[in-house]
C-alpha positions in Angstrom: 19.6 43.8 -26.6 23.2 44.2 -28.1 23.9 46.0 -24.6 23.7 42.9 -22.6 25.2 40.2 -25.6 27.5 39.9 -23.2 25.8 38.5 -21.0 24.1 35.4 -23.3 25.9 32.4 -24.4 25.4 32.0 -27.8 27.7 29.0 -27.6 25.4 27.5 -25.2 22.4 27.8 -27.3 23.7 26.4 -30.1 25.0 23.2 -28.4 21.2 23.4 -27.4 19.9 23.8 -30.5 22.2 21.0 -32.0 21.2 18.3 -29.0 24.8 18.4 -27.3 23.8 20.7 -24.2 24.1 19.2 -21.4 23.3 21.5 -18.4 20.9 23.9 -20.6 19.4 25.0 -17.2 22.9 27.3 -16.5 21.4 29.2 -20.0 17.4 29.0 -20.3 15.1 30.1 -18.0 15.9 32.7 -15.4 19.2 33.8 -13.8 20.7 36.9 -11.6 22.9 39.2 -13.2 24.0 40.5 -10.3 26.6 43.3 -12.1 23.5 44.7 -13.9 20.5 44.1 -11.0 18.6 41.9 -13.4 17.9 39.2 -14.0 17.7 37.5 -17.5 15.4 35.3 -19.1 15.9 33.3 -21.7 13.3 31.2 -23.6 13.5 28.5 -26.6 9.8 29.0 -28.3 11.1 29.3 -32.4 7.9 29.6 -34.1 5.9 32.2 -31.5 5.1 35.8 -33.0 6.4 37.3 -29.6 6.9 36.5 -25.9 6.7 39.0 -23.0 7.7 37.7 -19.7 4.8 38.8 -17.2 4.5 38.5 -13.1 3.7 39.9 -9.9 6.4 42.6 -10.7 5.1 44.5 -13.6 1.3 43.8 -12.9 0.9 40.6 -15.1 1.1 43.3 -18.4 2.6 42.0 -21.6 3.6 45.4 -22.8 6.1 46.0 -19.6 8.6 43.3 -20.5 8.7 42.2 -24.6 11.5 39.8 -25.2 13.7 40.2 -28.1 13.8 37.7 -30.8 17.8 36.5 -30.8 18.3 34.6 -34.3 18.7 31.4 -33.0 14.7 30.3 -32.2 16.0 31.8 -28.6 14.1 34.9 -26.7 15.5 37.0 -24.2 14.6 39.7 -22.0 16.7 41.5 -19.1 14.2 42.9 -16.1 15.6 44.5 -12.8 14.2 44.6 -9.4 13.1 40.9 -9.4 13.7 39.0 -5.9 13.3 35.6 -4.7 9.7 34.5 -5.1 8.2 36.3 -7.3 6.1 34.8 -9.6 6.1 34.8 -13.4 4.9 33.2 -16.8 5.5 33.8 -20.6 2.6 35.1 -22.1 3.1 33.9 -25.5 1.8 34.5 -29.2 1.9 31.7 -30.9 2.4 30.6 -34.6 -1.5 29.4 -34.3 -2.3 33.0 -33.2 -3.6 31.9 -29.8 -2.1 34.1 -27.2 -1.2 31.3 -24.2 0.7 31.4 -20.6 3.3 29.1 -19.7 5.4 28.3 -17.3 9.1 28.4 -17.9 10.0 24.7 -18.9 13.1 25.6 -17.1 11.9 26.8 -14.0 14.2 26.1 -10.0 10.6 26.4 -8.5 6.8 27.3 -9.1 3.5 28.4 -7.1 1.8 25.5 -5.1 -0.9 23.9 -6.1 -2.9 24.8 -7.8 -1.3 27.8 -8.7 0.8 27.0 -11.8 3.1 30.2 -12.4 7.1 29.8 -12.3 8.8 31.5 -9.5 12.2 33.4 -9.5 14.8 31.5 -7.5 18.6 31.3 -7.0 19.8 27.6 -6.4 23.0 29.2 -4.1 23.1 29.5 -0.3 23.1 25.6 0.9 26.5 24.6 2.5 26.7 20.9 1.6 28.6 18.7 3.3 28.7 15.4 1.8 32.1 15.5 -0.2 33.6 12.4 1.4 30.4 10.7 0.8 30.4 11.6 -2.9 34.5 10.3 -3.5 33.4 7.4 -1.9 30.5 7.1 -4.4 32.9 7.5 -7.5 35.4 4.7 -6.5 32.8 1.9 -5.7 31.2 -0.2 -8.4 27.8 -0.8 -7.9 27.6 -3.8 -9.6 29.3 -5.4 -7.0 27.5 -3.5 -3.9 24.8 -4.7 -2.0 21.9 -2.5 -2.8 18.9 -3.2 -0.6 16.5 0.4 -2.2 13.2 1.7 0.6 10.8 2.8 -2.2 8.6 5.8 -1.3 6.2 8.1 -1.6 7.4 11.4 0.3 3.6 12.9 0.2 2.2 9.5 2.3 5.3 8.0 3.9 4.6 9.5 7.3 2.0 12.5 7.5 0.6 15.2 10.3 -3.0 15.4 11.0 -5.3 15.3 7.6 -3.7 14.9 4.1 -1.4 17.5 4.1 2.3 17.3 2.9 5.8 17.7 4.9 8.2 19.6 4.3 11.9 17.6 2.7 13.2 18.9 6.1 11.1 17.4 8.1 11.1 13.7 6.1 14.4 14.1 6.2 15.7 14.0 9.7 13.0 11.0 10.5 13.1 9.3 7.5 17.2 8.9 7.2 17.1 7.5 10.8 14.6 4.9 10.3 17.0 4.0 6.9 19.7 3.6 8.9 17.8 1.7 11.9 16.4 -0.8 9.3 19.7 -1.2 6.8 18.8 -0.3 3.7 21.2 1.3 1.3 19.3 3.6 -0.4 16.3 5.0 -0.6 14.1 5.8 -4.1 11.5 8.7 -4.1 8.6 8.8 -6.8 8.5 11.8 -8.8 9.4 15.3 -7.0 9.6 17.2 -10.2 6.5 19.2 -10.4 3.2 17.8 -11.2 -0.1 19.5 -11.4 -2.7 17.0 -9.5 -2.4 16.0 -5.5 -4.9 12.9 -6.5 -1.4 11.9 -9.5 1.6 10.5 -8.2 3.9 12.5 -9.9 4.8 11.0 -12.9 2.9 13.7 -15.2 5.7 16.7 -14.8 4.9 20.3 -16.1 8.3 20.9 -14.2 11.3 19.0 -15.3 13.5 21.0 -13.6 11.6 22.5 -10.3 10.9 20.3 -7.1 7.2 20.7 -6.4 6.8 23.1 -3.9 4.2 21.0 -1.8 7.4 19.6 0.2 9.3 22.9 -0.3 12.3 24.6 -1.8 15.2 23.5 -3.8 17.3 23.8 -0.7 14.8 22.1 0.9 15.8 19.3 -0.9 19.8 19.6 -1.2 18.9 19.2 2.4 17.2 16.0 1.9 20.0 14.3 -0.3 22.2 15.9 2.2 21.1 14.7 5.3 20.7 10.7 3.4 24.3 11.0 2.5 25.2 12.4 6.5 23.8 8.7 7.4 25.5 6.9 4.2 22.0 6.4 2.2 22.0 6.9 -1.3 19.6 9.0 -3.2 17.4 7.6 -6.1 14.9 9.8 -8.2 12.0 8.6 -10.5 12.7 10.5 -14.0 9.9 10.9 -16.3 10.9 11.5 -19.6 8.0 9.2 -21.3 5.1 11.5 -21.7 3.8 14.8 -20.3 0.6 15.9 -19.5 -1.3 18.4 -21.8 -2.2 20.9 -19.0 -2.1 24.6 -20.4 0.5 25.9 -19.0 3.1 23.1 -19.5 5.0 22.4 -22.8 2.2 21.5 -24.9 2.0 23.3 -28.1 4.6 25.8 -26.7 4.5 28.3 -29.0 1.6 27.2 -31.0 3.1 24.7 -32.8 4.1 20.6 -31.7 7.4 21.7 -29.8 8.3 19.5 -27.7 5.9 16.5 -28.9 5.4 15.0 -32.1 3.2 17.0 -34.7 1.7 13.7 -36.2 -1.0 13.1 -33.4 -0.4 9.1 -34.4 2.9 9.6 -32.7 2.3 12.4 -30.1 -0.5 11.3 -28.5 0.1 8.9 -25.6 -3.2 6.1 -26.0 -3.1 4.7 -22.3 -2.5 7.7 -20.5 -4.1 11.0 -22.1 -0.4 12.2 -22.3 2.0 13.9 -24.9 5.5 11.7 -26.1 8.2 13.9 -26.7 10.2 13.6 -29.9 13.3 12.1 -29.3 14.3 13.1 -33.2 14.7 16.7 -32.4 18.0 18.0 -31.0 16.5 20.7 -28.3 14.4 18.2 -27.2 17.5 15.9 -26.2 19.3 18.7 -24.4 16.3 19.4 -22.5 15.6 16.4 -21.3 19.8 15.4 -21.2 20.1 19.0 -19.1 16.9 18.1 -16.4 19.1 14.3 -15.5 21.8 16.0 -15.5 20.4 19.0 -13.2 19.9 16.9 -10.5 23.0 15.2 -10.3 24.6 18.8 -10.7 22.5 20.7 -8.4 21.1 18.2 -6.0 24.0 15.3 -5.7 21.4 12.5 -6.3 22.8 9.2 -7.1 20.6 7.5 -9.6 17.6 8.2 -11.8 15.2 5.4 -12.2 13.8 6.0 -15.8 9.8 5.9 -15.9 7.9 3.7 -18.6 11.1 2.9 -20.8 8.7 0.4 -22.9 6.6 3.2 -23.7 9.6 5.7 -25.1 11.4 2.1 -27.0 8.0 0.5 -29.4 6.2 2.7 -31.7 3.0 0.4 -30.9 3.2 0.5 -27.4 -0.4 0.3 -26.4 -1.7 0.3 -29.7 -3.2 -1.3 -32.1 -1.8 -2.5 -35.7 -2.3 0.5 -37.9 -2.8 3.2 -35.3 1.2 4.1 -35.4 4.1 5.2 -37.4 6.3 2.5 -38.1 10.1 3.5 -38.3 12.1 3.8 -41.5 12.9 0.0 -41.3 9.5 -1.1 -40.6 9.8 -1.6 -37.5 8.1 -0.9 -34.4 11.1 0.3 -32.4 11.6 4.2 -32.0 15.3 4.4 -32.9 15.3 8.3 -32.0 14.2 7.2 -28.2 16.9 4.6 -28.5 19.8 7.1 -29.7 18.4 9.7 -27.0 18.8 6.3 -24.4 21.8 5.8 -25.4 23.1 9.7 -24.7 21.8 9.9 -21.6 23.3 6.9 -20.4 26.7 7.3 -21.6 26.7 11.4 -20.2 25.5 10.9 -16.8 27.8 7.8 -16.3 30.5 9.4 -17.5 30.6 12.7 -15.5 29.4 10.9 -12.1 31.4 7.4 -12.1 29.4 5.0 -9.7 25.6 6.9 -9.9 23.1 4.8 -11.3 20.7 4.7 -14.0 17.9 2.5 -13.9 15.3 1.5 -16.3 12.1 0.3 -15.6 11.4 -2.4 -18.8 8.8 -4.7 -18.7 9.9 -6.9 -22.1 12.9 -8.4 -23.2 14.6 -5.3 -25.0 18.1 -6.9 -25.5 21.1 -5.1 -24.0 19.9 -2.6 -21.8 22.4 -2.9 -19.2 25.0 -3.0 -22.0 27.6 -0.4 -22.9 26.2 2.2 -26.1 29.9 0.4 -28.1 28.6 -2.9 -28.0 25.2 -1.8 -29.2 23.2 -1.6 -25.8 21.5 1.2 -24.1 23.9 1.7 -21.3 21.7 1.8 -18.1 23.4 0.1 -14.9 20.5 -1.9 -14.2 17.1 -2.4 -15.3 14.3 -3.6 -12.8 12.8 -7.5 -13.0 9.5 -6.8 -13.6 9.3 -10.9 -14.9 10.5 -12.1 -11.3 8.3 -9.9 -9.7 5.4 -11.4 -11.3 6.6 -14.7 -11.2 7.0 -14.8 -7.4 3.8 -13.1 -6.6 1.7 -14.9 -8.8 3.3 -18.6 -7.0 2.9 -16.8 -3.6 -0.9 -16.2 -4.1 -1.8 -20.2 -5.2 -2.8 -22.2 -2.8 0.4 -24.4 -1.8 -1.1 -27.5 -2.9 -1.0 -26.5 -6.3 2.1 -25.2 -6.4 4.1 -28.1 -7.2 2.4 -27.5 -10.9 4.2 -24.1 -11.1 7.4 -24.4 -9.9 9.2 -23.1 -12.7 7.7 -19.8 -11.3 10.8 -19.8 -8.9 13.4 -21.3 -11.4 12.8 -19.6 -14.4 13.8 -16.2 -13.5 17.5 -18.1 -13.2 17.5 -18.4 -17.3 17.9 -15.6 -17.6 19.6 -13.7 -14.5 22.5 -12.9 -16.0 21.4 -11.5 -19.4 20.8 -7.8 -17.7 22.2 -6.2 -14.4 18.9 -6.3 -12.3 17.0 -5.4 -9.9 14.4 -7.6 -8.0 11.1 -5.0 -7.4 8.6 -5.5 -5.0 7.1 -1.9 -5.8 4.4 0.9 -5.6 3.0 -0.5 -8.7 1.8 -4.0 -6.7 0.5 -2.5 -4.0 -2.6 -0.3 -5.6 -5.7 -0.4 -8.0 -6.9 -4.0 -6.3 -4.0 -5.8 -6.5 -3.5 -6.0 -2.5 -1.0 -5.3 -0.5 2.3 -7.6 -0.4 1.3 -9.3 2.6 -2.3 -9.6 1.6 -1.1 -11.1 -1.7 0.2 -14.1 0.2 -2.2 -17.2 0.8 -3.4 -18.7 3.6 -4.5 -17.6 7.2 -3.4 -14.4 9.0 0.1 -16.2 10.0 0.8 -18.3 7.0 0.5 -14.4 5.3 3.3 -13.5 7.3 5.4 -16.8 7.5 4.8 -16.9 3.1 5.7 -13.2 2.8 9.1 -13.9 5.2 9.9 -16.7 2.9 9.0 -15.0 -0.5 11.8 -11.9 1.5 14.3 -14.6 2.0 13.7 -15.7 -1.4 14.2 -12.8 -3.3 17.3 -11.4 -0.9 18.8 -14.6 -1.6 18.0 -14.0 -5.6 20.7 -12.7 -7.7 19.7 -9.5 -8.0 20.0 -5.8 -6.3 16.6 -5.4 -3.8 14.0 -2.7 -4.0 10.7 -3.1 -1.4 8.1 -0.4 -1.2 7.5 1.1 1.9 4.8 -0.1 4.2 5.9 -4.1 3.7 8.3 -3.9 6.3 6.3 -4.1 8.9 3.5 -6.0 6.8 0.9 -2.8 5.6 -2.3 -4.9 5.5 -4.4 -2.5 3.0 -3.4 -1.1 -0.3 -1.2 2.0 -0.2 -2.9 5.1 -0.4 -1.5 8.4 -1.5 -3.6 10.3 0.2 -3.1 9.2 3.8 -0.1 7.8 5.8 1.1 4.9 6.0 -0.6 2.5 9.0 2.3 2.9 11.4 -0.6 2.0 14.2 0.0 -1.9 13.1 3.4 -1.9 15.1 1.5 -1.8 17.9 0.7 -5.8 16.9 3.0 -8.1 17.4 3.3 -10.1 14.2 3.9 -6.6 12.6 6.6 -5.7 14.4 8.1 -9.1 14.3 7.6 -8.5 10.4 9.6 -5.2 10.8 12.2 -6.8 12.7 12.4 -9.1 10.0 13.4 -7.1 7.3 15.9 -5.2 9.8 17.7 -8.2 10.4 17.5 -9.7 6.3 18.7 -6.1 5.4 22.3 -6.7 8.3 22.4 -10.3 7.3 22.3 -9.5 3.0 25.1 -6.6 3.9 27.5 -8.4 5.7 27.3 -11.4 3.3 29.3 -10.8 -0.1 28.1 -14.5 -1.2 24.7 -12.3 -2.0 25.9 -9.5 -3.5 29.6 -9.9 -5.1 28.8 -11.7 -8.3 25.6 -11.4 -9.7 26.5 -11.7 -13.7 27.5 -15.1 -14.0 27.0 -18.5 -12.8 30.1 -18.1 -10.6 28.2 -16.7 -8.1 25.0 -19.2 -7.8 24.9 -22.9 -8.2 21.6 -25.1 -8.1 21.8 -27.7 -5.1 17.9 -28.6 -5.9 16.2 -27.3 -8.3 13.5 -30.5 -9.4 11.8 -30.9 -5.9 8.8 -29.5 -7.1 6.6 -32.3 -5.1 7.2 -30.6 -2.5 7.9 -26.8 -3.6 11.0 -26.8 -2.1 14.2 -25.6 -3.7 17.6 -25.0 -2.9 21.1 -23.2 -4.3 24.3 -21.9 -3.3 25.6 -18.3 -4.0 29.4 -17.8 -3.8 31.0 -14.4 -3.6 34.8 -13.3 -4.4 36.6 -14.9 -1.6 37.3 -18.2 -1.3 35.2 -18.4 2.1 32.2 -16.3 1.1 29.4 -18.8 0.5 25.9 -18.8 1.6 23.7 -22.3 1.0 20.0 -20.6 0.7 16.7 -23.1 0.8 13.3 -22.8 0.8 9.9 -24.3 1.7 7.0 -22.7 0.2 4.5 -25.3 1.7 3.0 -25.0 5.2 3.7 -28.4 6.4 7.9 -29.4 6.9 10.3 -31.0 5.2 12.2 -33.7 6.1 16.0 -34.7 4.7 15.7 -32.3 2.2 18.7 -33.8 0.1 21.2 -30.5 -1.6 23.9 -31.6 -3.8 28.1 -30.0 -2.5 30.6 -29.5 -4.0 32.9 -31.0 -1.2 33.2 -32.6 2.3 32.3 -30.0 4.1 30.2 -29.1 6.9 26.8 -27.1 7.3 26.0 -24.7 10.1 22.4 -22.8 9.8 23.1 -18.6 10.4 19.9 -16.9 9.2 16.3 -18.5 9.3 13.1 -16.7 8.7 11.3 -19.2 10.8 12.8 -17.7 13.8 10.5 -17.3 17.0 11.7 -13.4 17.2 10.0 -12.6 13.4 7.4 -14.9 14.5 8.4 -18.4 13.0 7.8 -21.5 14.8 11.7 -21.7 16.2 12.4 -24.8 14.4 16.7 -24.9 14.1 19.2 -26.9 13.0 21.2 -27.1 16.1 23.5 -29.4 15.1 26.5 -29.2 12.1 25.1 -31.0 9.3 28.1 -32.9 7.7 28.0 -33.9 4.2 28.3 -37.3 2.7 29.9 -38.5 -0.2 27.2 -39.7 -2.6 26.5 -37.5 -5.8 23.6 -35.2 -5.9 22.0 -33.0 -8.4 25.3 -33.0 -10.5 27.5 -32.3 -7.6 29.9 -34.8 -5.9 28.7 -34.9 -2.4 25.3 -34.6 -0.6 23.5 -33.3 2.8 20.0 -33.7 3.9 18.6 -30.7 5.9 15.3 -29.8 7.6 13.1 -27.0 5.9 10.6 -25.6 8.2 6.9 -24.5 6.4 7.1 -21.4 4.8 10.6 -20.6 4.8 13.5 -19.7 4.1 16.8 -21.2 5.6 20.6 -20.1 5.1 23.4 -22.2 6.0 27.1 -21.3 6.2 29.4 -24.0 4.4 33.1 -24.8 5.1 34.0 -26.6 1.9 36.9 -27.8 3.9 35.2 -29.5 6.5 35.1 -27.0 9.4 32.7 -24.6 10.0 34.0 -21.5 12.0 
């Protein structure tokens, strides 16, 4: 081996082997050496006996390719001949004595399903095009953007004859057109990292740094992320660095002994899921994880991860009971190693690719998430609202005549709106395992369904609050989403779902062009109750301001189906109403009630505010009103 030192980093592996690598994929795993006509492996298994690197080019015979033991828990092994494609494992001896083969843990690509072996891959060759896009990206700050995110599932968003899956390309062209046709900002993919199971989602990853080959090559996918950024869509990836599954050849007692999980099974073994938890506390473990974010922003020019089950990796109890874990040197239930890794891989990522995103998904009330690591917080950008998601959905499915009795459904989510950068989720996770589609979670008869879920829309693009909607309730998917099977496209051939799609094409242009939703969205300078206490007649109304001095929208809402008449909302001044947006419109399938006429507002107090209007709220909607504080309404 002291022929080719040369060509091995030691400097690499021991900022891996301390916790500080950062793109750990450049060193591990397997790479052309082009000068030599090899290619070298490299391979992090400390406590094995010996590794030989086997494959479809020496027969799948350990005694053709031995790998040398460097001195730093590190084997390597130089093999010529190798070409794109082939496939390969480690066939390892383990400190256990159990001889085992694994894929490389940092495999470009692998087999497909349900082959499981690593394939040998260069990453070059893709001419990307999207520099202007990216410069763009590092000057903006999101926090002030509007954000409206298309959720999806690339395996069931649109598929051929059967349950088969298409190819990145192919999603690509059609799915970055409909993006742009409909207005969202950016789109969010469930895991594409490789997973063993078509019946699993993704989110159990043998393959933290390959792109399952069911929708095709890594430059399959740089064309993906490409082509979104051609049409100005941003590119957000579901991360899993939770738990992994305990399939045999993924990391799972690597080399016989607990190396990337915990050894104590009280802390290794994931209850709820059948899964393995890394442990945050060792150092490879962080650059490995650190180095597979990082990959993709290096490699692939995605824009944000959205972090996977961020409870789990945060409480030492998560999903169990009192004495089945490890409390924490203070006590404590809180996993300060997951918090410290958190914290890194906030504070990396954000600082080598200003304006990407990280997003958590958190379903307590961790403090500071969207806080900077300095000031003690974990430093994502924003964290997703799983407490308004509930909140809204629960009021939506009550019968209207009892929701006067939970109206602090729609006004609690305001005290707290500005303790965390959010996002307001209407996701995958609502949509499956009985818990009906969004429309279908609405009350009422087939066209309150779709007048309710238009208002609960308006609602929630109103909301302070970035917007994320999983596909299929655009157009108002009446069944459960299903992985294995398309979406039901067939239902635009109704009209009320197509008026539903228009819908959300037109809320999408409206929330864009309007800074009043989307400027300030982390203090109470940006929204102001007008009338919060009408719960009699679950009706509500508020104003959101944006930087200028013009930008204001007046947003209200009637979540009843009968109307509601001089609906008083406090002003600030004398100045004039003129309604711009309505969900009740007769082109999304309302009843076409308008307010023709400027509304002009009085002087006579109202909900703390000097002057007053009364307005009109048709049923089950949602109503937005320019205001001209000044008195005249352009």
């Amino acid at each position: 081996m002291k022929d080719y030192q040369q060509y091995i980093n030691t400097d690499d592996i021991y900022l891996f082997n301390i916790g500080e690598a950062q793109q750990a994929y450049a060193t591990f795993g397997c790479h052309p050496v082009d000068e030599l006509g090899m290619h070298r492996f490299l391979l992090w298994a400390p406590n094995a006996r010996h590794v030989s690197v086997v494959g479809d080019f020496n027969g799948w015979d350990a005694s053709k390719n031995r790998m040398e033991r460097l001195n730093t828990g590190v084997f390597a092994a130089f093999v010529p001949g190798l070409r794109d494609g082939d496939c390969y494992k480690y066939e390892i001896k383990g400190y256990d004595g159990r001889i085992v083969l694994k894929a490389d843990p940092f495999a470009f690509h692998a087999e497909v399903r349900p082959a499981t072996a690593s394939k040998v891959w260069r990453l070059g060759g893709y001419h990307w095009r999207d520099a202007e896009f990216l410069q763009r990206r590092s000057e903006e700050n999101a926090l002030s953007r509007p954000m409206a995110i298309y959720e999806m599932h690339i395996g069931s968003w649109r598929t051929r004859e059967g349950y088969h899956f298409a190819n990145l390309r192919d999603v690509a062209d059609e799915l970055s057109e409909y993006l742009v046709e409909m207005g969202f900002t950016h789109v969010e993919i469930m895991p594409v990292t490789e997973y063993p199971l078509d019946d699993s989602w993704g989110y159990q990853v043998t393959g933290y740094y390959a792109v399952t080959s069911r929708f095709g090559t890594p430059q399959d996918f740089m064309y993906f992320v490409d082509t979104m950024h051609a049409k100005g869509i941003g590119v957000i990836m579901d991360w899993v660095p939770a738990h992994f599954p305990k399939d045999a050849h993924g990391l799972a007692r690597f080399d016989g002994t607990c190396l990337y999980e915990h050894q104590n099974p009280m802390q290794a073994n994931h209850p709820q899921w059948g899964t393995l938890i890394f442990n945050y506390g060792r150092p490879e473990v962080v650059s490995f994880l650190v180095s597979s974010a990082m990959y993709f922003f290096d490699v692939y020019h995605i824009d944000g991860i959205r972090v996977d089950a961020v409870t789990s990796m945060l409480y030492l109890d998560y999903a169990r009971n009192e004495g089945e874990y490890v409390p924490n040197e203070d006590g404590g239930n809180i996993d300060h190693s997951a918090v410290a890794f958190l914290q890194k891989l906030n504070s990396v990522i954000l600082t080598r690719y200003p304006g990407t995103l990280t997003i958590a998904e958190e379903s307590t009330s961790y403090p500071l998430m969207t806080k900077p690591p300095y000031n003690g917080g974990l430093g994502f950008v924003f964290k997703w609202n799983m407490g308004f998601m509930h909140d809204t959905l629960k009021y939506m499915s009550m019968d209207p005549f009892f929701r006067h009795d939970h109206h602090d459904k729609l006004t609690f989510s305001m005290c707290y709106a500005f303790t965390e950068n959010f996002i307001l989720p209407y996701s995958h996770d609502e949509v499956v395992h009985g818990k009906k589609s969004l429309l279908n979670k609405m009350y009422g008869t087939y066209d309150e369904k779709f007048a309710s879920m238009r208002a609960l829309l308006g609602f929630m693009y109103a909301h302070p609050g970035k917007k994320l909607l999983f596909m299929g309730s655009e157009f108002g998917q009446f069944i459960e989403w299903d992985h294995q099977k398309p979406l039901d496209w067939f239902l635009l051939t109704h009209e009320r779902h197509r008026q539903m799609q228009q819908y959300v094409k037109a809320l999408n242009a409206f929330y864009t062009a309007c800074p009043a939703l989307y400027q300030i969205e982390d203090n109470w300078g940006g929204f102001t109750w007008l009338n919060v206490d009408e719960a009699q007649h679950s009706a509500i109304s508020f104003m959101r301001r944006g930087d200028g001095p013009g930008d204001v929208c007046i947003c209200a809402f009637n979540f009843t189906p009968v109307p509601v008449e001089h609906f008083v909302i406090g002003l600030p001044g004398h100045g004039r109403l003129r309604e711009t947006f309505s969900s009740d419109n007769v082109l999304f399938g309302g009843s076409g009630h308008h307010h023709k006429a400027i509304i002009t507002a009085s002087h006579e107090g109202f909900a703390g505010q000097p002057y007053r209007a009364a307005i009109n709220l048709p049923p089950l909607a949602a109503v937005y009103f320019d205001y001209d504080e000044k008195g005249s309404v352009m």
